[in-house]
Each structure stands twice: as structure tokens, then as C-alpha cells.
N, C-alpha and C positions, 0 to 999 in steps of 0.2 A: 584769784581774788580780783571783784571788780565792780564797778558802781553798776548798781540794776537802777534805772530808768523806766517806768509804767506811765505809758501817758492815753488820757481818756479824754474825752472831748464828747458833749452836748449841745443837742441843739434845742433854743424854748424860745417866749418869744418876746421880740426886744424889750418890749413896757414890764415885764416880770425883773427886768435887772436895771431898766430909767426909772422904774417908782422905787422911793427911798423905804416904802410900808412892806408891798412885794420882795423888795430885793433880801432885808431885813429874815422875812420869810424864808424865802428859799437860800439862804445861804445856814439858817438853823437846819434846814430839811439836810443840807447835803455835810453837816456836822455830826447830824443824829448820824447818818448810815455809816459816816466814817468811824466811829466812835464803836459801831457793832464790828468792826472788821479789825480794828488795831488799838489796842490796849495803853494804857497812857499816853492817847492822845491828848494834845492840851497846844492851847492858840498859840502862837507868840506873837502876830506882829498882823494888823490889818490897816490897808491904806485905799484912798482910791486916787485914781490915775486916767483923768480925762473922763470923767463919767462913769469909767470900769470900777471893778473892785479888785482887790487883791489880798489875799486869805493865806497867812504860813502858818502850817500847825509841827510841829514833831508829833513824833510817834517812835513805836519797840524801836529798839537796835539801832537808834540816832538816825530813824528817817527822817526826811522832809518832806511834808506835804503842800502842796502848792496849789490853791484854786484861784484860777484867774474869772470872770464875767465879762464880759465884751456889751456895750451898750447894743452891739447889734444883734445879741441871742446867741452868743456862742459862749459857752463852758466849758473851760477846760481845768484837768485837774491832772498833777504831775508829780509824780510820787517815785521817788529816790532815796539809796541806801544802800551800802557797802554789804557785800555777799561775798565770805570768804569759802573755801572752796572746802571745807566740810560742813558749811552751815548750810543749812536746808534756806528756799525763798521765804521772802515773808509772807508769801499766799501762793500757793499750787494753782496749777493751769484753771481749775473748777471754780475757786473763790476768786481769781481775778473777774470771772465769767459773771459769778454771782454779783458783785460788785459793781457790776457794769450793769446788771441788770434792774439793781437796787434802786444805785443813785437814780438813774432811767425815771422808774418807777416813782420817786420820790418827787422829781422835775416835773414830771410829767413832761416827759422829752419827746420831742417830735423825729429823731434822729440820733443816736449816741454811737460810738465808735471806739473801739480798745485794740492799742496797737501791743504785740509780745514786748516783753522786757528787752528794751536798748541797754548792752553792756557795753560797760567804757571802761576803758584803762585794762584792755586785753597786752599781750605782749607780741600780738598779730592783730592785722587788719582782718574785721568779721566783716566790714562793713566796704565795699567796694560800689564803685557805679558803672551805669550804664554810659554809651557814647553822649550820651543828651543830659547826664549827671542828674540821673533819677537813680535812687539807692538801693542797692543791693543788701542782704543781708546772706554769705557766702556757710558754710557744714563746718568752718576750718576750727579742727580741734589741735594741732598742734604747730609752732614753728620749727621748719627743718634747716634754714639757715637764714643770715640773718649779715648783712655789711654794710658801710657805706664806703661805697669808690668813689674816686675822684668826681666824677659825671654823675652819680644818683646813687639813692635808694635803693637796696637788691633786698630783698626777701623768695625765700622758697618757703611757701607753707601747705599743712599737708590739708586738702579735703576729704570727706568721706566718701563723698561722691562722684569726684572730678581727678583724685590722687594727687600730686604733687602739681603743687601752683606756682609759675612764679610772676612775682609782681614787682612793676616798677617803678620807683615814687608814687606807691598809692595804685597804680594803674594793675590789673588785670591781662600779663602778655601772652601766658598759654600754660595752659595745662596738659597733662599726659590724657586728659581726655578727647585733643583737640586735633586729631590728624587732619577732621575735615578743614581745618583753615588751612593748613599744608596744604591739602590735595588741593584745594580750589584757590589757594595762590597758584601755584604751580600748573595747574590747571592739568591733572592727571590724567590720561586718557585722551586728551586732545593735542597736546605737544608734543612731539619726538625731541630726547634732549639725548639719544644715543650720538655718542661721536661730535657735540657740541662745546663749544667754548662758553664760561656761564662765569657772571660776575653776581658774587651778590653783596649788596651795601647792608650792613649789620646783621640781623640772623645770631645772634651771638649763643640761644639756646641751644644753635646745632639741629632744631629740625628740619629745617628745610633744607640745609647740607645734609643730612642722613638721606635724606626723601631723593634729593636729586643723584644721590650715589649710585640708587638703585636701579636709574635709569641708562648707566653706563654712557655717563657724559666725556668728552675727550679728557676735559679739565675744568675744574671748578676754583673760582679764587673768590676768599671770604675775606671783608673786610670788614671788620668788628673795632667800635674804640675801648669796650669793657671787658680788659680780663679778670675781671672780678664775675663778669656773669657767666664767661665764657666754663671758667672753673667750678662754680656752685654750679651748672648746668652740668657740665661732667659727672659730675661726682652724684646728682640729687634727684636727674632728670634723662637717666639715661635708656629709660622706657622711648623718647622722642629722639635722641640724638645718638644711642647708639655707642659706638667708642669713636668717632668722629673728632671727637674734641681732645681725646685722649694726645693727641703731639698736633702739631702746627703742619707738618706739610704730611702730604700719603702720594700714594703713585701716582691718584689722579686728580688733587687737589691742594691747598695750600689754606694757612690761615694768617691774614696779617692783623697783625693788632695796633689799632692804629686812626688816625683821622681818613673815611672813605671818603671827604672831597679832596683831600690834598693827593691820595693816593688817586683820583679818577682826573685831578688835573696830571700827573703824570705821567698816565694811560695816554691821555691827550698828547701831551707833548709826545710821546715816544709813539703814536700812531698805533696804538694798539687798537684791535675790533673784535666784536662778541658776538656771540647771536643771542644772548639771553641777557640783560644786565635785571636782577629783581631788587627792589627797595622794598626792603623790610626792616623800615626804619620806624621812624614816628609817627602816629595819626594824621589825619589831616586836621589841622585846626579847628575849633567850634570859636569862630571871630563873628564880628558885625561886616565887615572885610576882608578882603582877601592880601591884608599887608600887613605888617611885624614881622620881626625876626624870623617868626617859624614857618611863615610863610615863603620870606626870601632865602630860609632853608630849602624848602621845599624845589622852589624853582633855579635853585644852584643845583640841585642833586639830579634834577630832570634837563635839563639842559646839558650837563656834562656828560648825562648817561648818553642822551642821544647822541652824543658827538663819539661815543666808542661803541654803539651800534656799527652791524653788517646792515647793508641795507634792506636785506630781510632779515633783521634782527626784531627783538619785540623788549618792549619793556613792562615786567611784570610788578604789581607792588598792591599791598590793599590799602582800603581809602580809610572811611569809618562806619559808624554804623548806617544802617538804615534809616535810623528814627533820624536824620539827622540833613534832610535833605538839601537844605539852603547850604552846608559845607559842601557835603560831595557837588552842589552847583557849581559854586566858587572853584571848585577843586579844577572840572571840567571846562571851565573860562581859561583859567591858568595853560591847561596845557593847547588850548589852543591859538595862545600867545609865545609861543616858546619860541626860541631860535631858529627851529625847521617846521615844517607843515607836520601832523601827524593823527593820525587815527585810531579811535581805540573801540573797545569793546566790553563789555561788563559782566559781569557774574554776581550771585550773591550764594552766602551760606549762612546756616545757621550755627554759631559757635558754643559750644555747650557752656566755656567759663567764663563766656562776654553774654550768655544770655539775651544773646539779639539775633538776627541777618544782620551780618558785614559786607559791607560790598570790596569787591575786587577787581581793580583795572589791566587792562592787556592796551600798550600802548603799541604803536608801530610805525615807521613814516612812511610817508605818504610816495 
């Protein structure tokens, strides 16, 4: 059960909606076509608003129709109404088409536009974005778990096409479709992590511990702060992680749960060294600058890695997307401010449930 949302949009030209004769006109034009499409339609309330106009009509099964005019040629019309989940829409794929064509036709539009029915009030996110917060609309037909831990929002939902998702307040962090953002974090094929010592900071779905298992690392330590995610990954998503998650330490790896800067100031203190530490933590920010908090995250977690770095040690982590270049800049300043000198390297992939190129860093010092 859930509100369908239809929004159309015209383009005509501005003196058709600034003349009060014109305007008059075509707001009867686009009454008639409404009126052939939904059955007890009837006005309720017309205003204007800086020049504009602005048109509510109801319609069958308590819709709302909404036509707004823009002094500068643009029309748009917004049609809303609760769809319970045996009722058929109030117009099939064909008559929303016709509809668009109609009113088109009636305007005499120079451009018209019909976007699918936006549904709200799902009990899952359909609606996710991209790194640059341009909008997704995701297959997802079911929720397969559902929490809130101390630290965020956990969701596992399932797609048709992607399998089991999980998201993170709102965010998109991997799918069972997604091994290539593993392999190209980890950078398969080019690393030797046989017989290596490997830290990694969050990771909590277990794929990228499953991934680096495979490669017969000496020891692997996982430092994760959600066992909320750590366990819906277990149980939801074990396509990516395997039984990994299933207990906290294995012969050649450990799981702590727990704050991973307090845990890598301690590494510090007690002189521990890695050859691999990977942050698979949080994006890089989408800021105007490269300072707030998640920022001076960012260079607390990079700075402490370097310090339990071997010195041919490497620090692996991804950035964000592509689309997004002025971050991954900022991102690139930062680490050339750090505490030690260091050098890195770049990668990108395309990830099927972020719907972009991601980019991925190989840090190293110098």
C-alpha cells in the first residue's frame, strides 16, 4: 500500500500563461483532457502565486490533481493517490502515455515529459542515489531485515536483479551482485596477501574478509563498531561473506567489535606493523571543503593507518564515485598533507548497485 505520485511537465510559451485571456484558455484546454481521463473530477481551489497559477482538482479514489503554470512556459501537472495493493492504478502504463500525449496536444506544447509513478510510503527504500545525489529508482520488492543500532540505520532488502542489498541510512553499501568492488578494492590479481599481516577498519558485511581469506593471508584483524550489521550480514548475505562472520576469531583472523580508531591508537602504542591496513569505512565527503567532522575522520583514520604500516606496507580504501571529482580532489590534497610523505595510485570500477565507476585508492609511503 502506497501513494502513486505522476508528474508531467509542459513546455509552451511564456505570453500563453502572462496573458490573463490566453491563460484563462488554456487552463479550460487542460480541464477538458483531464476530465476525459478521470471521472468525477471537480476544482476545488484555484489561486495565483507571483504571476503563476495554481489549479487543485480531486478526482476517482480521493486523488489529487495539481496543475501549476510558471510565468516562464513551464507546466506542470501532479497527480496523486493511494494504491492499495489489490487495487489495480488509476491509469495503466498505455493511458498515462495517452494522457501525456493529449494534454501535449491540447497546449500545443513545444516539449512535454512523463516521469513513472513515484511511490511513497514503501516499508523499503525504492528510491536510492547516486555519489552526486541524483536519484535512483532500485527492482526492490521485498525487506529482508530491518534495525536500528546504536550508530545507524541497517536495512537488508531484496532486489530482483542485484539479490540482497544492504543499505546504510539511506546509502547503497553492497550488494551480492558486487564482488567487483571487492576485487578492485583489494586489487585482485595484483597484490600478494599470501602469508601477510592485514588490518581492516569496518568491512562489517564480511566481504572483503571472505575475499582476503582466500588469498591465504598469515592473519587478518577486522575492526568493525556494528554488530548489528555484522549479524544481519551473517545470516542475509552470505553469498558475499561466506561463514566468516559466523564467530569472531578463526585460525587466521579475528573480529573485533568495537571503535577502529581507538583500537589503531593502541596498535600504535604497542608498535604493531601491517602490510595491508584497508579503510572500508565511509565515503569521502561531497563538502565545498575539505573540513567538518568527517573530514577530520577521515584524516585521523589515515594518519594512524600510516603509523602501523611496514614500510612497504600499502593502504587500500575506496573514495567515491566518479561523477564526483572536485571530492576525490580534496580527497587527494588531504593525503598529501598527512604526517609521512606518501604515494598512491588509482583504480576505478563499475559497481552494479551504486550504478557508477567508483574510484579506489592504493596508498603507500614514500
Amino acid at each position: 500500500m502506497v501513494a502513486h505520485t505522476v508528474l508531467l511537465d509542459f513546455t509552451v510559451p511564456s505570453n500563453v500563461i502572462v496573458d490573463v485571456e490566453k491563460r484563462s484558455t488554456l487552463k479550460l484546454a487542460i480541464t477538458n483532457v483531464l476530465q476525459e481521463y478521470f471521472d468525477s473530477l471537480k476544482p476545488l481551489t484555484e489561486s495565483s502565486i507571483d504571476g503563476s497559477f495554481l489549479v487543485l482538482y480531486t478526482g476517482p479514489r480521493g486523488s489529487l490533481i495539481t496543475v501549476r503554470g510558471y510565468t516562464e512556459g513551464l507546466i506542470t501537472i501532479n497527480i496523486e493517490y493511494y494504491k492499495r495493493d489489490e487495487e489495480e492504478a488509476l491509469l495503466d502504463f498505455e493511458q498515462w502515455r495517452y494522457l501525456e500525449a493529449d494534454v501535449a496536444m491540447a497546449l500545443n506544447s513545444q516539449r512535454s515529459k512523463r516521469l513513472p509513478p513515484v511511490r511513497r510510503g514503501t516499508i523499503y527504500d525504492l528510491y536510492l542515489t547516486l555519489s552526486d545525489d541524483r536519484l535512483l529508482e532500485y527492482d526492490i520488492d521485498k525487506l529482508v531485515f530491518e534495525a536500528r543500532s546504536p550508530y545507524q540505520k541497517v536495512q537488508i532488502v531484496h532486489s530482483k536483479s542485484l539479490g540482497n542489498l544492504l543499505v546504510l541510512d539511506e546509502l547503497q553499501n553492497i550488494s551480492e551482485a558486487d564482488l567487483i568492488y571487492t576485487e578492485t578494492l583489494m586489487q585482485r590479481g595484483k597484490e600478494n596477501y599470501t602469508g601477510k599481516e592485514i588490518v581492516i577498519l569496518g568491512g562489517g558485511d564480511g566481504g572483503l574478509l571472505w575475499e582476503l581469506l582466500k588469498e591465504k593471508p598469515k592473519f587478518v584483524t577486522m575492526l568493525e563498531i556494528d554488530d548489528v550489521v555484522i549479524k544481519a550480514c551473517s545470516q542475509h548475505m552470505r553469498s558475499i561473506c561466506g561463514n566468516c562472520l559466523d564467530k569472531r576469531k578463526g585460525e587466521n583472523y579475528e573480529i573485533i567489535v568495537g571503535d577502529c580508531a581507538k583500537t589503531l591508537a593502541h596498535m600504535i602504542e604497542e608498535g604493531r606493523q601491517f602490510d595491508y591496513v584497508f579503510g572500508d569505512l565511509t565515503d569521502i565527503p561531497i563538502s565545498p571543503t575539505p573540513h567538518g567532522d568527517a573530514w577530520d575522520f577521515i584524516r585521523l583514520i589515515l594518519n594512524s593507518s600510516m603509523k602501523v604500516l611496514k614500510s612497504t606496507g600499502k593502504y587500500m580504501t575506496h573514495g567515491n564515485g566518479a561523477s564526483c571529482p572536485q571530492s576525490l580532489e580534496m580527497y587527494e590534497q588531504v593525503l598529501s598533507q598527512l604526517c609521512v610523505p606518501v604515494t598512491f595510485t588509482k583504480d576505478s570500477a563499475f559497481v552494479p548497485s551504486f550504478f557508477e565507476d567508483w574510484v579506489f585508492y592504493q596508498v603507500s609511503l614514500k
